[in-house]
N, C-alpha and C positions, 0 to 999 in steps of 0.2 A: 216287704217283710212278710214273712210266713210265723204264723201264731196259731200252738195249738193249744187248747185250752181242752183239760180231760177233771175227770176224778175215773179211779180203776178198783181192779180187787187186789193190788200191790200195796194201795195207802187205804183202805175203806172195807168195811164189813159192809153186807148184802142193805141191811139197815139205814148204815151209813152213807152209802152211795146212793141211794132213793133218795134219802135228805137232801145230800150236796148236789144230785142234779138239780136240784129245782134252784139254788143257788147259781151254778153255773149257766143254769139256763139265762138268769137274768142277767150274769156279765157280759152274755153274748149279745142278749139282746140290746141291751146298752150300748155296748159297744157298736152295733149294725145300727143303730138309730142315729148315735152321734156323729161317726164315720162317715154314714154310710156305704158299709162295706156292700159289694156288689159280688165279691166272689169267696165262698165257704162252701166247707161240708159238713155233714155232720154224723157221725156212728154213734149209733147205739146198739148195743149187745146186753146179754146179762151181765157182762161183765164191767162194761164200761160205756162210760157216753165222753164223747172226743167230739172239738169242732178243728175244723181246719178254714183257716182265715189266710187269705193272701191281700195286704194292704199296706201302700205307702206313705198313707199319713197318719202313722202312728207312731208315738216312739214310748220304749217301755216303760217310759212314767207318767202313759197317763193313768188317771184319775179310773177310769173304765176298768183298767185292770190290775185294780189295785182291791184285794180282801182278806179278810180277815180267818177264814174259811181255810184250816190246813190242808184238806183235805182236795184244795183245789192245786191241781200243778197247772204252770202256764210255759212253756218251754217257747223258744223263739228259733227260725231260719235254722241249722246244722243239726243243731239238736232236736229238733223237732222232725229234721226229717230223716234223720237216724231212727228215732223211734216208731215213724210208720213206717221203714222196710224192715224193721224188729217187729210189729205187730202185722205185717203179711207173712212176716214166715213162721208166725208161730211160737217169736219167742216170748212176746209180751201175755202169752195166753196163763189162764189158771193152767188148764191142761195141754203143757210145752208141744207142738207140732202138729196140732189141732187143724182141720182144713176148713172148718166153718168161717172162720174169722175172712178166710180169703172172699168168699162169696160174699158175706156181709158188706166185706170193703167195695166190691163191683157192687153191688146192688144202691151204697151210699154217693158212688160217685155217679152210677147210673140215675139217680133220681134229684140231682144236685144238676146235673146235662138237663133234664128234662123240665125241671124248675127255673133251669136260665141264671143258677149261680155258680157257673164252674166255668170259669174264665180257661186263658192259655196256659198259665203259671200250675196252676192248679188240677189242670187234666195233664200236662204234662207230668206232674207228682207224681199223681195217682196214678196214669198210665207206667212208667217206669215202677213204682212199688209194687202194682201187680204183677209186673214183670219179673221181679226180684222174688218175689214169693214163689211163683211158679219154677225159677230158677235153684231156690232152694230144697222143694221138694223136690227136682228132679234131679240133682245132683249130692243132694245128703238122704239118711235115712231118717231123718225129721220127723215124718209123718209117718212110720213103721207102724204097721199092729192096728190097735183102737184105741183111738185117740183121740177123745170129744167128752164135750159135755156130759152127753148122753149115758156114753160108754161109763164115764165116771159113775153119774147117779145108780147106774144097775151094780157096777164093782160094790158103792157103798150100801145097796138094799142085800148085796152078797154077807157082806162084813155085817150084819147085825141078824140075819135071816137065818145065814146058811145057807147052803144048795136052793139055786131059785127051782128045781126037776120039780114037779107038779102041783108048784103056790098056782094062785091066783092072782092077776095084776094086772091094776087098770090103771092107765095111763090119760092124760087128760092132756087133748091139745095134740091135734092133727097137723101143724107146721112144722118148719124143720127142725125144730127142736126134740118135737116129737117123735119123727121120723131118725133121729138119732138114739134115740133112745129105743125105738120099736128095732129097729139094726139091729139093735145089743141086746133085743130080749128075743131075737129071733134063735138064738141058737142054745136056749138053755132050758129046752122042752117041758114047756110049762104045760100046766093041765088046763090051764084057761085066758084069755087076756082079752080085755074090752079097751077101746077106742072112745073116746068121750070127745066131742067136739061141737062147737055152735054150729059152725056149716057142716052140715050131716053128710054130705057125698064125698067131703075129702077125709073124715072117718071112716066111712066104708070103703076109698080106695088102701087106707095104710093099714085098715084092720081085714082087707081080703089079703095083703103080703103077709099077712102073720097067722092067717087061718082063725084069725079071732072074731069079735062079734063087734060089731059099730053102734053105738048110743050118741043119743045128744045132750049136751050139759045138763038137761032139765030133767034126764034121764039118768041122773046119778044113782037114784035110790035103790035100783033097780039091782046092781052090784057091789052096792058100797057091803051089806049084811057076808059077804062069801069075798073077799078083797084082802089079800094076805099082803102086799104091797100097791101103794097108788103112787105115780109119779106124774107132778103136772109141771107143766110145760107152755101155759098158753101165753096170748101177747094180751092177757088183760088189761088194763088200768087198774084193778081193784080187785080186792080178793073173792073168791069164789066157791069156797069152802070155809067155815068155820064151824068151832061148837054147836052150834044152835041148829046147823043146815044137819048136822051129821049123828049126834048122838042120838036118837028114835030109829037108828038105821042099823049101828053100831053096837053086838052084845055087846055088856058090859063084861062079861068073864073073857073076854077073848081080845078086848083094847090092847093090853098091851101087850100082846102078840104081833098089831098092825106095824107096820113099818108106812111112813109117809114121807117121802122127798119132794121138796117144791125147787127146782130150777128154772123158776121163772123173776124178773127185773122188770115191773115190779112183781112182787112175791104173790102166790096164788093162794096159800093157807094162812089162814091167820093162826097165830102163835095160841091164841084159845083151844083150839083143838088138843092139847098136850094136857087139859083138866080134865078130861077122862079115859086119859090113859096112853093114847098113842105115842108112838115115836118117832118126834119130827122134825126133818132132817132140810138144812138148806144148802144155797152154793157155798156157804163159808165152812160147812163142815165136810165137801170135797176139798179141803186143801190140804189131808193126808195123804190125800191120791194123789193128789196133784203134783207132793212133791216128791213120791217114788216115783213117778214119770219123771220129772226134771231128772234124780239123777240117774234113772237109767239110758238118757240121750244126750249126756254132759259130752260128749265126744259130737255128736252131731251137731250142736248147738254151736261148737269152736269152729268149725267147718262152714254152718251158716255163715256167722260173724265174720269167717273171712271173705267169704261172695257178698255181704252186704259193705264191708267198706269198699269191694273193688266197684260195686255199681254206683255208690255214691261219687266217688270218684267220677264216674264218669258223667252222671246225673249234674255233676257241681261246672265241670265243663260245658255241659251244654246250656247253662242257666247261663251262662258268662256269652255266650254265643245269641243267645235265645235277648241279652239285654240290650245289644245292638244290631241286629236283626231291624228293626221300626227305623236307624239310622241309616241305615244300605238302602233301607226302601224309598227315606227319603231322597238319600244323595242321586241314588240309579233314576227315580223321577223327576230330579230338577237336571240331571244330566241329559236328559232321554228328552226332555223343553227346549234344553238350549240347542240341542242337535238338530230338532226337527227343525225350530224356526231359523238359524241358520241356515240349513238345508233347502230349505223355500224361499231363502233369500237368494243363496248362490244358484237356482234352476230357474227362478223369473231372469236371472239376467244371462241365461245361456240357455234360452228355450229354443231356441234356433238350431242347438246341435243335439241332431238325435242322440234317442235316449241317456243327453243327459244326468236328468232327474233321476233315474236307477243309478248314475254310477255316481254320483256325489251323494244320493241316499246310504248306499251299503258302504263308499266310503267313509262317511259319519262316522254308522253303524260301528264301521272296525273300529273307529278311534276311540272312540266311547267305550266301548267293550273292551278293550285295550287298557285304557285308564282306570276305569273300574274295578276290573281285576286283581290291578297291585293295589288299589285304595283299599278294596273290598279282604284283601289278604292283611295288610298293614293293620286295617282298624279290629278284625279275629284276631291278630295278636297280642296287640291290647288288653282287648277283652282278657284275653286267657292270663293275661299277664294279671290282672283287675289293677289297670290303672285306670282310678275314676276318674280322675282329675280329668283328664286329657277323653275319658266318654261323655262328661258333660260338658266339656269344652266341646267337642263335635255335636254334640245335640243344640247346644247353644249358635253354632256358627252353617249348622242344616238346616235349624227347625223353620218351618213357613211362615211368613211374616201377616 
């Protein structure tokens, strides 16, 4: 069984969804205690924290996933995996056709391979979903234009500003969050832009692409007094700007003038900042933009949706393949024992005639391979057929004693 267990920014405000992760963190880990589940992934984005669970002894009433927590969805097997080839192509995103989410998902399964909990089932998933993502961006126009997070945040410091042509804007958080955002401020000839970042050298690589200047977190003060927009973006744990850090820095005649966006999960400005004056802006109040993107790619998104049912489709065949696979392995090894020790019976007692031992070997050989073959056809069509009755009946009458 495949269980994906999320909260998103479809059912949860930016607020909301820091709360219930920490909830869903604990059904996961319940569940992997009790289980002991061996193979999971897990994403997190700002916009969402998803687990993927591949495991047979569960059934959907246990006790582990059962809460109280609307805001937790727990989908099972078809429908769940519907919704990861919707979230590599972009459609499950705040901002529809977004390319981040794909890298996100390789970097999720890539560290799930390296942790040692991403079984066959599971890389087989996520190998085909990336696939499908890639598939949609190269055969719709999905991903057209600017189309990210980032891209969002600078639209919305646009809608409350005005023409970004010679603010000032400092940006906070040198990852790729950042580096989306530094994109979309590259071409709207600003008069100044600073890089804020703890590791100071990957600020001075994303603030030499923008002709800007590199600072490090502790170095806010430096820019915060001349800062007509700040946009932070970092992978904090806790926030990093408040009241208290900002007003000795901040005229008071000029506050609410500032424009402030935090697109970071968890959030980087505390909501205190907005008592002397500023205006501060999160991911929940990108969802103006977000939804004139949806509907200026309503046509590309029907065009996804038909390339994701036709790889599903195919995806679902080869799970059906992929379930008797370990039975072929058995049958082809207890076939491939009884050949050989026949075969060494029948050449002790005609060791007298040359070679023999070669020609009742390859004779086997052929029989075997021979027999195999229509067994090895007959039980794929089962499969495909998904008669189980009769794949546990073969597991039961293969398995090793």
């Amino acid at each position: 069984m495949i269980i994906n267990l999320r909260v998103d920014h479809k059912v949860a405000s930016i607020e909301t969804m820091e709360k219930t992760a920490k909830d869903l963190e604990v059904i996961f880990h319940n569940l992997k205690e009790e289980l002991d589940v061996q193979e999971y992934i897990e994403i997190s984005t700002c916009n969402r924290v998803e687990y993927y669970i591949n495991t047979d002894i569960v059934s959907y009433e246990n006790d582990c996933l059962k809460t109280d927590n609307e805001n937790i969805i727990i989908h099972y097997d078809d429908i769940a995996i519907i919704h990861l080839f919707r979230m590599t192509s972009g459609l499950e995103s705040m901002i529809i056709g977004e390319d981040q989410i794909l890298g996100q998902i390789k970097s999720a399964k890539k560290r799930s391979i390296d942790e040692n909990h991403c079984g066959k089932v599971l890389d087989a998933l996520f190998t085909k979903a990336i696939h499908v993502g890639q598939v949609v961006r190269q055969k719709t126009n999905i991903n057209r234009g600017s189309v990210s997070i980032g891209s969002a945040a600078v639209d919305l410091a646009e809608e409350n500003i005005g023409n970004l042509e010679g603010k000032h804007v400092l940006v906070i958080g040198a990852g790729k969050m950042g580096k989306l955002v530094a994109k979309a401020l590259a071409e709207k000839n600003l008069k100044a832009i600073f890089v804020a970042n703890r590791t100071y050298y990957r600020a001075v690589r994303l603030a030499e692409e923008l002709n800007g200047k590199a600072i490090l977190l502790d170095e806010l003060s430096q820019c915060l007094p001349t800062a007509d927009v700040i946009i932070s973006a970092t992978g904090a744990p806790h926030t990093i700007l408040n009241k208290e850090r900002i007003e000795n820095f901040i005229d008071p005649s000029k506050s609410s003038s500032i424009i402030m966006i935090d697109i970071a999960n968890p959030r980087d400005i505390d909501e205190d900042v907005e008592n002397i004056g500023v205006k501060l802006f999160n991911i929940d109040d990108l969802r103006g933009i977000a939804y004139k993107n949806k509907e200026l790619r309503e046509n590309e998104v029907k065009e996804a949706e038909k390339i994701i049912d036709s790889e599903f489709t195919l995806l679902k065949n080869s799970f059906k393949l992929m379930e008797v696979e370990d039975i072929l392995a058995d049958i082809r090894l207890s076939m491939e024992n009884i050949r050989t020790r026949e075969a060494l019976k029948a050449t002790s007692k005609l060791s007298d005639i040359e070679g023999s031992a070669k020609i009742i070997d390859n004779m086997s050989r052929s029989i075997v391979n021979k027999i195999f073959h229509d067994m090895s056809s007959n039980i794929k069509k089962v499969a495909e057929e998904e008669n189980h009755d009769v794949i546990e009946t073969l597991k039961c009458i293969f398995k090793e004693n």
